[in-house]
C-alpha positions in Angstrom: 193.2 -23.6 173.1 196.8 -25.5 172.2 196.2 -24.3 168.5 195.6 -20.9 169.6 198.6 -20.8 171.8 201.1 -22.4 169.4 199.5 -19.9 166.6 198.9 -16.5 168.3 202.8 -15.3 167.8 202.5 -15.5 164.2 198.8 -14.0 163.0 196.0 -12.0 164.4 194.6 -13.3 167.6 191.5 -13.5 166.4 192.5 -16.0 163.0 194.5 -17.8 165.6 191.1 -18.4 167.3 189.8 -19.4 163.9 192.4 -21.8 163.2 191.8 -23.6 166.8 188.0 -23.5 165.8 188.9 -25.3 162.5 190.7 -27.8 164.2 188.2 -28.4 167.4 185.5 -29.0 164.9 186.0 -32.1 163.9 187.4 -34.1 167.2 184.4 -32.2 168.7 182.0 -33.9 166.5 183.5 -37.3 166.7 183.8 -37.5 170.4 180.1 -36.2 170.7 178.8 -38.6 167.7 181.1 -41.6 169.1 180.7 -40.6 173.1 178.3 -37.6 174.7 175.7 -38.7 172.0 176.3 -42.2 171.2 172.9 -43.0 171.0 171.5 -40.2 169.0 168.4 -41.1 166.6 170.2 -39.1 163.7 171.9 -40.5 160.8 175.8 -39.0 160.7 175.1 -36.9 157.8 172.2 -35.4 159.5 174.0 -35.0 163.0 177.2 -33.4 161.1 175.2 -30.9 159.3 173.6 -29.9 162.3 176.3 -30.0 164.4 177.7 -27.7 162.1 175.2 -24.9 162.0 175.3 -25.8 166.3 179.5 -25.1 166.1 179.0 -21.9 163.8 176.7 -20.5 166.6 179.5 -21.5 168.9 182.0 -20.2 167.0 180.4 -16.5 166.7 179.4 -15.8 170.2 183.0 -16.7 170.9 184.8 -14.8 168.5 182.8 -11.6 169.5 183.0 -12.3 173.4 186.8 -13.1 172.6 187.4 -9.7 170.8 185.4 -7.8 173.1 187.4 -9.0 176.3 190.7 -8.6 174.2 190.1 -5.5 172.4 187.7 -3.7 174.7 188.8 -4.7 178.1 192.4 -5.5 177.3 192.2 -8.6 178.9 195.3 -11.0 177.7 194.9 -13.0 175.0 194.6 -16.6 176.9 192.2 -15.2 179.8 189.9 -13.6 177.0 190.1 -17.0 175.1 189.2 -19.5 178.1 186.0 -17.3 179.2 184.8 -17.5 175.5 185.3 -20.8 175.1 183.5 -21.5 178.3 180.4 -19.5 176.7 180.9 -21.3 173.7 180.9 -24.6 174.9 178.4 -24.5 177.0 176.2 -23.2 174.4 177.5 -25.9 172.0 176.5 -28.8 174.2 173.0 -27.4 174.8 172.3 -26.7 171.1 173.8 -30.1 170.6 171.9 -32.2 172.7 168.2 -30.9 172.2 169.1 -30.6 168.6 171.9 -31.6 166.6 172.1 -34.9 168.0 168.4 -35.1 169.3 168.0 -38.7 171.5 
């Protein structure tokens, strides 16, 4: 959300939102490789591809519940972010623990 907010004055709201996901990726993975899943059976290369496919997922229902609240509703820009990402991450953490970094 800090990449979004220092980037949303100078592109489209919605590559700002990209550009945050970008970012988030990869301390996401670590701190759920190193600490949420720590004890995962998968190898890293396995848990990485996986989470990957897990953070796409994420990454789409956000962007179109972002634009919808933004575009459709008019909701501003940080208020339409924060419920997607809400939606997103809980989506995230389900996909990734019965699946991307199966125990």
């Amino acid at each position: 959300m800090a990449v979004f907010a220092l980037a949303q004055d100078h592109m489209w709201p919605e590559l700002a939102n990209a550009l945050g996901f970008c970012v988030a990726f990869f301390v996401s993975f670590a701190g759920h490789r190193l600490l949420s899943f720590k004890d995962a059976a998968t190898s890293v290369s396995t848990s990485l591809g996986r989470f990957a496919v897990t953070a796409l997922a994420g990454f789409v229902s956000n962007e179109i519940i972002f634009m919808l609240l933004l575009r459709t509703l008019g909701w501003p820009a940080l208020l339409a972010l924060f419920v997607a990402l809400v939606f997103a991450a809980g989506q995230t953490f389900v996909l990734s623990r019965f699946w991307a970094f199966r125990r």
